[in-house]
Each structure stands twice: as C-alpha cells, then as structure tokens.
Residue frames as qw, qx, qy, qz and C-alpha x, y, z in Angstrom:
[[0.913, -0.105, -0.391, -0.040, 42.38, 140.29, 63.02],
 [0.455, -0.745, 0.437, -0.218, 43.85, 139.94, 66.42],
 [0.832, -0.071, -0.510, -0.207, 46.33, 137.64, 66.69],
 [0.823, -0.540, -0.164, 0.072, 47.66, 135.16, 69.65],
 [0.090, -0.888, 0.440, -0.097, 50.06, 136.26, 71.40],
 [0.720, 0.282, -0.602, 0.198, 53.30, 133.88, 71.23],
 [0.846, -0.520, -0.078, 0.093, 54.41, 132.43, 74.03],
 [0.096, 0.852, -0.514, -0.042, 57.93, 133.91, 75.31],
 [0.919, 0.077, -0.387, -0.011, 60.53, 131.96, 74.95],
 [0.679, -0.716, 0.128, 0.098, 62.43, 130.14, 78.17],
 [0.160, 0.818, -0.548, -0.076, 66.09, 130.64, 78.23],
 [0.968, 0.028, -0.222, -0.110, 67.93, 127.73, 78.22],
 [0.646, -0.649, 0.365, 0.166, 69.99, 126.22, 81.05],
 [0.262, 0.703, -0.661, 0.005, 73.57, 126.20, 80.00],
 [0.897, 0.129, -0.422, -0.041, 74.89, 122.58, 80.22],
 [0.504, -0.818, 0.277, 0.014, 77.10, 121.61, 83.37],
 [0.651, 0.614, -0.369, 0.250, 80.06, 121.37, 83.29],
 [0.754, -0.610, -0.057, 0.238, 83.25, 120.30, 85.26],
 [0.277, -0.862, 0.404, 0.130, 86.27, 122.04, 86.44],
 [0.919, 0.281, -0.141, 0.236, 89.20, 120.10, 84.24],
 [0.511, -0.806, 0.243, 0.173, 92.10, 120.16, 86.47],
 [0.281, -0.475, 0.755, 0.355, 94.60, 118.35, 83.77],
 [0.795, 0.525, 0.109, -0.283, 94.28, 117.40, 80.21],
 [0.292, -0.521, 0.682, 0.424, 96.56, 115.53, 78.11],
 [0.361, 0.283, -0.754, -0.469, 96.01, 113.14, 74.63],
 [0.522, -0.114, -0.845, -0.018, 95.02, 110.21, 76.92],
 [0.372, -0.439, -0.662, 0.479, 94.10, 111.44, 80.25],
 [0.129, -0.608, -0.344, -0.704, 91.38, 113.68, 81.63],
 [0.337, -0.439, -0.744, 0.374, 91.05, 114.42, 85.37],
 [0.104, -0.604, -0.510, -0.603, 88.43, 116.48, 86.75],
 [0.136, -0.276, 0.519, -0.797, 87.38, 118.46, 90.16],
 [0.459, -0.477, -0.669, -0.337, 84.09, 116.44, 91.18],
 [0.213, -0.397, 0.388, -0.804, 81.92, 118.21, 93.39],
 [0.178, 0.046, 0.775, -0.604, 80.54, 117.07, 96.60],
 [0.554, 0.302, 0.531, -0.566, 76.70, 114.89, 95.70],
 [0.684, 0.495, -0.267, -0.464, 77.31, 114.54, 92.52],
 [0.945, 0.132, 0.290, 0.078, 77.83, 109.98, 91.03],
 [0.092, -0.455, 0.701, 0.541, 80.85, 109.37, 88.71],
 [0.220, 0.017, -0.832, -0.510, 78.40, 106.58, 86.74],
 [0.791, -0.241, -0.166, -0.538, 74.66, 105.29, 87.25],
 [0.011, 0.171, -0.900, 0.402, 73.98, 103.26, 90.34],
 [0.473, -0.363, -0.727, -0.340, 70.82, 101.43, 91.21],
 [0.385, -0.436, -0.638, 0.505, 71.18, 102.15, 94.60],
 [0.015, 0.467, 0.141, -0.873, 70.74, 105.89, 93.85],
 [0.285, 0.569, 0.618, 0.462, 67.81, 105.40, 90.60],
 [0.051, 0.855, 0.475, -0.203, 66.43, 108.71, 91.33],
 [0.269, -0.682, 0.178, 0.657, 69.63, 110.52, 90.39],
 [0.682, 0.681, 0.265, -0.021, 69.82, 112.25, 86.95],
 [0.058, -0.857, 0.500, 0.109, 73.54, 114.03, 87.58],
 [0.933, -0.117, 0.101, 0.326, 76.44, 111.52, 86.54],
 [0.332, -0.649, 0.502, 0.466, 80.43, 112.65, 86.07],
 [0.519, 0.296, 0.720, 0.352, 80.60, 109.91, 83.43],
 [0.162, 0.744, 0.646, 0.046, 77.73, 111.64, 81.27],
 [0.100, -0.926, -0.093, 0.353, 78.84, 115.15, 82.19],
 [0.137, -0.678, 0.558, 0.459, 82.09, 115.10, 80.90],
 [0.568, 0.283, 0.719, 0.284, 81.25, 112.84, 77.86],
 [0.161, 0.932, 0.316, 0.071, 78.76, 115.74, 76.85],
 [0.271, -0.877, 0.229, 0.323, 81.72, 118.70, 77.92],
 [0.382, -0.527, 0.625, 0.431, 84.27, 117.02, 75.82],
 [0.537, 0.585, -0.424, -0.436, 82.41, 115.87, 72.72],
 [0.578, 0.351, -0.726, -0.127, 83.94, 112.27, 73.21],
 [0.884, -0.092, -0.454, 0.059, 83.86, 108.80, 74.72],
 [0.084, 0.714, -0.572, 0.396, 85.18, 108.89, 78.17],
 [0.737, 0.040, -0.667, 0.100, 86.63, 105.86, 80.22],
 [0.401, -0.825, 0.219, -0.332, 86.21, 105.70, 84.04],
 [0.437, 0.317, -0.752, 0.377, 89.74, 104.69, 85.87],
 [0.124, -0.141, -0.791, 0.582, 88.82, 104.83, 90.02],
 [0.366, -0.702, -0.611, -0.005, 85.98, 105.66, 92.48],
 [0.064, 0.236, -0.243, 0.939, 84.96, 108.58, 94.00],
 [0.120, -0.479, -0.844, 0.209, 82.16, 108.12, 96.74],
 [0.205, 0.640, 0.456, 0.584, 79.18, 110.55, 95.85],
 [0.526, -0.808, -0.083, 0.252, 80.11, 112.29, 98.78],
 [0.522, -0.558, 0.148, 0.628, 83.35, 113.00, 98.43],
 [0.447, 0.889, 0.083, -0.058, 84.69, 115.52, 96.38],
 [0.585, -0.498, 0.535, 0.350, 88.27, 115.92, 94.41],
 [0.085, 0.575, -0.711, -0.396, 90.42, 114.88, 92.18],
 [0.742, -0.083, 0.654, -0.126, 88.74, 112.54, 89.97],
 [0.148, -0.306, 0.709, 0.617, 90.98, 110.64, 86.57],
 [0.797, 0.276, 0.452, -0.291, 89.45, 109.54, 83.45],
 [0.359, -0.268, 0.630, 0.635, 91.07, 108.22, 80.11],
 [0.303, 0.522, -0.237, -0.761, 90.49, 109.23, 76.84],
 [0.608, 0.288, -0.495, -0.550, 90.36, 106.22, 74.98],
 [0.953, -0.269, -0.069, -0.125, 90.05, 102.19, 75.49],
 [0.668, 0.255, -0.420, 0.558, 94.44, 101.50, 76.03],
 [0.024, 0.387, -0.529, 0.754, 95.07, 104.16, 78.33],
 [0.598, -0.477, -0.001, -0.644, 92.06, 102.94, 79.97],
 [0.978, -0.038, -0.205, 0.021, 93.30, 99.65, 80.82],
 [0.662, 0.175, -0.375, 0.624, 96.98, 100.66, 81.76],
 [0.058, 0.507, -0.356, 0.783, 95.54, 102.92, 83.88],
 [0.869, -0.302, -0.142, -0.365, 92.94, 100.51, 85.68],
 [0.787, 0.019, -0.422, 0.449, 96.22, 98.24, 86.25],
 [0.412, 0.268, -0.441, 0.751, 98.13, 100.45, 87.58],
 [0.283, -0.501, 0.200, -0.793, 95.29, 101.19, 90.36],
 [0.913, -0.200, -0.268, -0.234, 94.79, 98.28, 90.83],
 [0.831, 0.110, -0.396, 0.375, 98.60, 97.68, 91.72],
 [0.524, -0.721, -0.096, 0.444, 98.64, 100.90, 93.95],
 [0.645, -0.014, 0.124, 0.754, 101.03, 102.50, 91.62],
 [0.003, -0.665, -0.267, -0.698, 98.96, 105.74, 91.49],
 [0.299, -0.168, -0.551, 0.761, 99.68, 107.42, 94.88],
 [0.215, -0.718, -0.515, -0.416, 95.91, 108.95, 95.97],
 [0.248, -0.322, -0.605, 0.685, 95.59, 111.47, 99.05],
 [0.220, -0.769, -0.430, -0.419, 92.79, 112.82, 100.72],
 [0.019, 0.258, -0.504, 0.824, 91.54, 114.80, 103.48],
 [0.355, -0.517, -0.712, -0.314, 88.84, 114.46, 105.94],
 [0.061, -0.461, 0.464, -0.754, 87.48, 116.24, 109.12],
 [0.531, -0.081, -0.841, 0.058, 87.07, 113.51, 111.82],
 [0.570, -0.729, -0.100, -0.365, 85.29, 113.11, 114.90],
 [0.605, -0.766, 0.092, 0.195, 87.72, 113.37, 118.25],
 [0.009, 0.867, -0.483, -0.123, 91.84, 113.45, 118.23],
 [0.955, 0.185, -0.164, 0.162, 93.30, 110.36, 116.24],
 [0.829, -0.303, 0.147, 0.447, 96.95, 110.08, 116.90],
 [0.297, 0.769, -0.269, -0.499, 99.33, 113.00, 114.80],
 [0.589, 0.426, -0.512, -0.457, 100.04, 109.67, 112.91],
 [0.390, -0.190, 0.897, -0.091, 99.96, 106.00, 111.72],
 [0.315, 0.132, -0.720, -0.604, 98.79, 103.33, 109.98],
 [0.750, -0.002, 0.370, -0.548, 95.47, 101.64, 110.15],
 [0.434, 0.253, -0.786, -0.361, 95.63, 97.99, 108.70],
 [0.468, 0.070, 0.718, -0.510, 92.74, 96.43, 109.18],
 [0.133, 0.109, 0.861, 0.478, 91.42, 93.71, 106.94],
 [0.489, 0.240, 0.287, -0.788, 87.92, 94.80, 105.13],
 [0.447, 0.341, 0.822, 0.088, 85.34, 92.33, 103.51],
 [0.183, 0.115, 0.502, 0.837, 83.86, 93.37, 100.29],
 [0.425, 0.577, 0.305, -0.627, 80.56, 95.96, 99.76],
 [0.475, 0.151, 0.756, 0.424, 78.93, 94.90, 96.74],
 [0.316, 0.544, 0.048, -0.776, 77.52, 97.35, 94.24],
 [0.737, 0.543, 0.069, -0.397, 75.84, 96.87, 90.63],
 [0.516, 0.735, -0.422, -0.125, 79.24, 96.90, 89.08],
 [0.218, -0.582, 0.758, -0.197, 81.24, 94.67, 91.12],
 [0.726, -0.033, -0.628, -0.277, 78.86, 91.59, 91.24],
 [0.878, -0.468, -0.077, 0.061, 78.96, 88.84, 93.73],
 [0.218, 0.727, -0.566, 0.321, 82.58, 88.97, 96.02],
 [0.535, 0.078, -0.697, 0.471, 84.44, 86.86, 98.42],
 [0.656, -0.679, -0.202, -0.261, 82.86, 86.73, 101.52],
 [0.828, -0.102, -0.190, 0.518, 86.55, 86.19, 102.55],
 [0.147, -0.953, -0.203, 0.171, 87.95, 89.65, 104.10],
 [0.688, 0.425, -0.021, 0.589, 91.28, 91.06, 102.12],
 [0.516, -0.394, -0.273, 0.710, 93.77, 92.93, 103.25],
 [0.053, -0.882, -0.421, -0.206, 93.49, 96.97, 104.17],
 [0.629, -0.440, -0.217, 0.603, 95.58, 99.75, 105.04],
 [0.075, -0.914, -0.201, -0.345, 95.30, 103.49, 105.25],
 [0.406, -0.307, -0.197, 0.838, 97.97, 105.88, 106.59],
 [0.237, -0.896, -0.342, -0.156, 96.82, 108.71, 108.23],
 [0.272, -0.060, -0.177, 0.944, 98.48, 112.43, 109.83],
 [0.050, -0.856, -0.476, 0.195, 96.70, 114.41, 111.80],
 [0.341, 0.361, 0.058, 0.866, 97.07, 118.20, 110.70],
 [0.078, -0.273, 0.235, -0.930, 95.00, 120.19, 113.21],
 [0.192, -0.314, -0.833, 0.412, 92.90, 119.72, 116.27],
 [0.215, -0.506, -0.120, -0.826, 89.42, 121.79, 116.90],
 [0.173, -0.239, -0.834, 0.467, 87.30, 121.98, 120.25],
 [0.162, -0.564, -0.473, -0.658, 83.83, 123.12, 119.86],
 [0.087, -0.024, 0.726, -0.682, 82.35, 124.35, 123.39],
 [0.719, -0.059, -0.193, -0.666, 79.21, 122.34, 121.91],
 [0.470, -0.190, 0.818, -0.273, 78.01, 118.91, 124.14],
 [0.777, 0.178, -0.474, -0.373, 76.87, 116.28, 121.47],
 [0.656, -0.125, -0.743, 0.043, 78.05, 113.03, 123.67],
 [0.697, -0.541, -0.336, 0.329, 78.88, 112.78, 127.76],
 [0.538, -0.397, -0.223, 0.709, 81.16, 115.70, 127.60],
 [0.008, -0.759, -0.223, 0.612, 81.04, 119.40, 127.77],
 [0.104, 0.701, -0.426, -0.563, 82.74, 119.95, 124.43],
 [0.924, 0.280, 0.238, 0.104, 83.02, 118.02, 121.20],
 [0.492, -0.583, 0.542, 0.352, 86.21, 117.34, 119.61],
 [0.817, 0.529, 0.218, -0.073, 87.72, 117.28, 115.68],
 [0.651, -0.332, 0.575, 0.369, 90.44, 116.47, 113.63],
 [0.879, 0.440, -0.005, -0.180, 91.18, 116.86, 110.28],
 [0.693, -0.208, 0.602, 0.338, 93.55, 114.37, 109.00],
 [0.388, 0.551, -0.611, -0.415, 95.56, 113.51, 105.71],
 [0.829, -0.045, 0.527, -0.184, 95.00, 110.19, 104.46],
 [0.428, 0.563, -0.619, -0.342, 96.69, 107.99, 101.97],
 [0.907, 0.223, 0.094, -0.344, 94.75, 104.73, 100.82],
 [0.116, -0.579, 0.735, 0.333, 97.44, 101.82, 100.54],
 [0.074, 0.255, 0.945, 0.190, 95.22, 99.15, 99.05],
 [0.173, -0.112, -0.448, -0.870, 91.99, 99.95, 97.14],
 [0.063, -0.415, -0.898, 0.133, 88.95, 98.36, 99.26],
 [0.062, -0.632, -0.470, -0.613, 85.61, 99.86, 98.81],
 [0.403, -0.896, 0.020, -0.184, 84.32, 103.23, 101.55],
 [0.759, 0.074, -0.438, 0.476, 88.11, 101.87, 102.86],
 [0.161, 0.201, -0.433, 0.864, 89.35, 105.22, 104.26],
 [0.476, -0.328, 0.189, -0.794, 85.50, 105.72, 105.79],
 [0.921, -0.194, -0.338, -0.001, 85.37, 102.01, 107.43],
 [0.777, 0.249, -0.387, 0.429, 88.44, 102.45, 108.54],
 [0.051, -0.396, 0.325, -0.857, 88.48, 105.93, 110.37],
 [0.564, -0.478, 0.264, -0.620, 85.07, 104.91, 112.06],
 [0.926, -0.120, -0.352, 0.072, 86.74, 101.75, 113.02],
 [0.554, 0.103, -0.466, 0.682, 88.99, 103.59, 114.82],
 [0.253, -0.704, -0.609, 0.264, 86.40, 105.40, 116.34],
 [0.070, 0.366, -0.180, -0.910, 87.10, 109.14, 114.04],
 [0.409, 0.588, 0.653, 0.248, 84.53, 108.22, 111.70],
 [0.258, -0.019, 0.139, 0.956, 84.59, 111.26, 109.39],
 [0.275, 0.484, 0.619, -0.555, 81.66, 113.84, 109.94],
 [0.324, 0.296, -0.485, -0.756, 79.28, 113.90, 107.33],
 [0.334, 0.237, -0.852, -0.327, 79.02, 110.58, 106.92],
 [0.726, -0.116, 0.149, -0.662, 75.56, 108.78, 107.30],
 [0.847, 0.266, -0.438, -0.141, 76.89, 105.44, 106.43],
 [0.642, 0.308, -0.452, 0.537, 79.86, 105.11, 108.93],
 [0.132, 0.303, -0.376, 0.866, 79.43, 107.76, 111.12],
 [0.176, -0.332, -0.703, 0.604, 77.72, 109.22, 114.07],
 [0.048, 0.677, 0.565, 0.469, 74.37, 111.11, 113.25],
 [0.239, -0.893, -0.336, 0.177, 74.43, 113.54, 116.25],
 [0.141, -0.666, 0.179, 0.710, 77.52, 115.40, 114.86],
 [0.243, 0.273, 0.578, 0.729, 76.58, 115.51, 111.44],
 [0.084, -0.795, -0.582, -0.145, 73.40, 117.15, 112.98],
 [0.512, -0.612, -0.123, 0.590, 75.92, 119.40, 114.64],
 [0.312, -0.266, 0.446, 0.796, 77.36, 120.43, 111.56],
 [0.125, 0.438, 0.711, 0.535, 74.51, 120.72, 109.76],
 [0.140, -0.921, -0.355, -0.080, 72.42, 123.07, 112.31],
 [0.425, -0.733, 0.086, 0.524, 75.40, 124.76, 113.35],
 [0.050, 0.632, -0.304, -0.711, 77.07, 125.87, 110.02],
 [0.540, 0.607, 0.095, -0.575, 74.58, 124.97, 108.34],
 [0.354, 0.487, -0.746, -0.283, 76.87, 122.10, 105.79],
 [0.806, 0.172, 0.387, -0.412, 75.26, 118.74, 104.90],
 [0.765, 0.524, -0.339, -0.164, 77.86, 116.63, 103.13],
 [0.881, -0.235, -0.031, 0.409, 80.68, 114.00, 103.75],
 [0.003, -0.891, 0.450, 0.064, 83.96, 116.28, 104.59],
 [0.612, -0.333, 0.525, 0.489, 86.30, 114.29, 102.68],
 [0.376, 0.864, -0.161, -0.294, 87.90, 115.32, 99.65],
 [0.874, 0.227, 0.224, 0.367, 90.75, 113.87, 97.09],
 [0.019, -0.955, 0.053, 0.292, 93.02, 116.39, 96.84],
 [0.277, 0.780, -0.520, -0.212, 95.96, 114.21, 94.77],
 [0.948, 0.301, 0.099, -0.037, 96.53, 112.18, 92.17],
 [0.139, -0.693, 0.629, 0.324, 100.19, 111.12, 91.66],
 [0.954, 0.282, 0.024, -0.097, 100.59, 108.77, 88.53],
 [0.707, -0.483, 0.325, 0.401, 103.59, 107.07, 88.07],
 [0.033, -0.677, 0.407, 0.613, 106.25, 107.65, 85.69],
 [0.829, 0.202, 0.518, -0.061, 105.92, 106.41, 82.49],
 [0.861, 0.096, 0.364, 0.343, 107.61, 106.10, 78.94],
 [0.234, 0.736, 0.361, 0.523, 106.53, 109.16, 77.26],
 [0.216, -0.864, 0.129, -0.437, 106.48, 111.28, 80.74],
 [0.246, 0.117, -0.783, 0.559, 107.93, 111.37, 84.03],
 [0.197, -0.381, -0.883, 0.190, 105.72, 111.09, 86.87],
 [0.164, -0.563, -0.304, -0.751, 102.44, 113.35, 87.00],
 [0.213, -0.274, -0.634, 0.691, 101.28, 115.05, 89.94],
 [0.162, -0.550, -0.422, -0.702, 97.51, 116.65, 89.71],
 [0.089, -0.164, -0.678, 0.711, 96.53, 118.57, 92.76],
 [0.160, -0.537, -0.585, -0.587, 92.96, 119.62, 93.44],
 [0.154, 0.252, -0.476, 0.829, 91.67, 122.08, 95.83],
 [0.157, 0.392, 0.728, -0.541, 89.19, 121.99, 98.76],
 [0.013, 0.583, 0.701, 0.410, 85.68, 122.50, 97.54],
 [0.012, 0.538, -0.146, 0.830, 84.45, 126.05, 98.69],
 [0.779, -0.503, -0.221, -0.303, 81.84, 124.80, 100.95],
 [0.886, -0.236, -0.316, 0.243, 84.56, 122.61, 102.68],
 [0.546, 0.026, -0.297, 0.783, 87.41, 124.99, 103.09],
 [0.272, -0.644, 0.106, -0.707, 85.08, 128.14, 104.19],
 [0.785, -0.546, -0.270, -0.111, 84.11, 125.66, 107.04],
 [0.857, -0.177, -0.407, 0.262, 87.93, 125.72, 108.15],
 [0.111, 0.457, -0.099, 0.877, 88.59, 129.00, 107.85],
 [0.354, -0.610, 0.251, -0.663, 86.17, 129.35, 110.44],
 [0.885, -0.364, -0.265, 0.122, 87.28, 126.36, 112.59],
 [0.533, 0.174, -0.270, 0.782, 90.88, 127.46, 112.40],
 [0.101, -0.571, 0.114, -0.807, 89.45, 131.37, 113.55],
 [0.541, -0.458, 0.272, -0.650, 87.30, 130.06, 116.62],
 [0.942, -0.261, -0.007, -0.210, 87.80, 126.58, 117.52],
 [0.725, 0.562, -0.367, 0.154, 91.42, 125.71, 117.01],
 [0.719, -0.684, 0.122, -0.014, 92.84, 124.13, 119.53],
 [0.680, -0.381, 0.328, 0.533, 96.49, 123.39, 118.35],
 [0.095, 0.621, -0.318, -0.709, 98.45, 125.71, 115.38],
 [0.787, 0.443, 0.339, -0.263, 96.68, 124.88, 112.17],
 [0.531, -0.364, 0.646, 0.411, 99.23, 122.97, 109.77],
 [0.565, 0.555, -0.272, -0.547, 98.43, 122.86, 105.92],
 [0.888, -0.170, 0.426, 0.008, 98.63, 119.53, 104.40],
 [0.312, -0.408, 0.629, 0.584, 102.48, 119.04, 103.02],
 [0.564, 0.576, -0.364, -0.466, 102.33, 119.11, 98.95]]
C-alpha cells in the first residue's frame, strides 16, 4: 500500500521584534523603524504592522502608549508598563517636561540656528476627535549641523541644496517639526505630506531611499523621586545614516558636525 506523501512542513516566521533601547519596572522605550504605526489608524486600514501590538506580543504584557511617532519617522519611541506610570508620563508630555530631539535632512540652507514659532491649527486623526479650529501656539528650535550641494538640477538652479538640522519640539502640535520646516521653506525630504515631490524623487532614483529622513534620536525625562533625570539616546536607522556617510564623502559642502549629545 502506497502511501501519500505528507506535505513538508513550512518553517515558521520568527515573530518581530523591536530593538529595546531602555527598560526599567515602569518604562519601556523602543528603536521604531522607519514605515512602521505605533497604534491602528483608519487612515492607514491596510496596515497589519503596529509598535503597540509588537511590543505587547515581545514583552508578554499590556503596554501603554505615552507620545507620537509619525510612521515615517524613526527613533526613540517611550512606552509605560502599566496604567500610573502611564498617566504621569502623558502629563509630563503634555507639559513639555520630557525634552525630545530629532534630526532631519532638509531641503536648501536654513540658518546654523533659531527658533521657528509659528502658531499651528489642529490635524485631526481617529484618536484625537473633533479640535479647535482656533490655531495654538508652536515652536521648534532648530541648528543646522552640515550643509550638502548635489551638482543635480531639480528646481531653476544648476545644483540642489541640503541641510541636515537638529531639532527640538517646544510645544507638542501634531506633524509640528514637518509643518514647520516646510513653512520655512526646508521642508524635510522624504516627506509626501509637507514636502516637495521632485526631491524626494531625487532621493529616491538617486540613492535609491524612499522614506521621511527624520528620526528621534532623544528622549530626556525629567527627574523624578525614585531617579534622577533619564537620558535614552537612539541611533540613526541604517538606511538613514549610510545615506550620510555618503553625503558627507561627496557632497559636503561645509565640515560635517555631529549632533552635540
């Protein structure tokens, strides 16, 4: 008697997982890459990837989101462990007392610094609900840390021009630091919402990257009873920092600074 042959069996994908940059009793922050949601959005139904979800599954327990991270950007992003810490840490972002800083790489030469403060009105999303139609205040300091010149024409002139900048978010308003930059006319490249489509097209056919270039790179929490004040740093995504390595090598048009710790 012959029999059927079994079907083999398929291996099974390993579960994803995220990079945990800092653990503690009450607090969890994480590296989130570049495309990937922090929580379900209607605006994005097709997506099956959440942060939320990921790290619920990774950790075995309940986890509590504290801020935003736009599914673009990648970084440093917090979450709390249980339903208290959530809530004293929600305040305290709410009050600013958690010092954020990113990076981004911008379109032409902003100033090497200053402050943008420019009121923004409110983007509504699932979670938010209706808002104030009333615009609230906004402000974003910004340092410029290095200058590139491509010898590629994308507007009126022979070359195109970039920037990346350091940025530190003084008030919480939603896309803030990407409203802001392309309200000063740097809109940051990448960015399909804000920005300018013929140098994202640059960057995409030319090396060949196809995401927003900002990043979170640190979370400073304030001091508090139990601790003194926490600093979590997180580093460029590979994708992002291979790109500067080879701006800095061929395009660099002024000595390339690191951004200060």
């Amino acid at each position: 008697m012959v029999r059927d042959a079994q079907p083999e069996a398929q291996p099974q994908t390993p579960p994803e997982r995220l990079d945990i940059l800092y653990r503690d009793e009450r607090l969890v922050v994480v590296d989130k890459p570049s495309g990937l949601l922090v929580h379900r959005s209607p605006i994005d139904r097709h997506e099956t990837r959440f942060a939320l979800q990921i790290l619920r599954d990774q950790l075995g327990q309940r986890v509590y989101t504290l801020h935003r991270l736009d599914k673009g950007t990648s970084g440093a992003l917090a979450f709390a462990l249980d339903p208290v810490t959530a809530r004293e840490f929600m305040a305290a972002f709410a009050r600013g007392d958690v010092d954020k800083t990113y990076v981004a790489l911008v379109r032409g030469w902003p100033p090497t610094d200053g402050v943008v403060e420019r009121a923004l009105s409110a983007v509504e999303d699932d979670r938010s609900g209706p808002q104030s139609s009333e615009p609230r205040e906004a402000r974003t300091a910004f340092t410029r840390i290095a200058t590139f010149e491509l010898p590629l024409r994308v507007d009126r002139y022979p070359t195109s021009r970039y920037a990346l900048v350091q940025l530190s978010p003084r008030t919480g308003r939603r896309h803030q630091l990407r409203r802001h930059l392309a309200g000063e006319s740097h809109p940051i490249v990448g960015d399909s919402t804000y920005g300018k489509g013929r140098h994202n097209r640059l960057f995409r056919e030319t090396f060949g990257l196809q995401r927003l270039l900002l990043a979170c790179t640190q979370l400073v929490f304030p001091a508090h009873e139990q601790r003194s004040a926490l600093r979590i740093d997180a580093p460029l995504a590979p994708e992002f920092a291979a790109l500067l390595a080879q701006l800095r090598e061929r395009y660099a048009a002024d000595p390339f600074n690191p951004p200060s710790p």
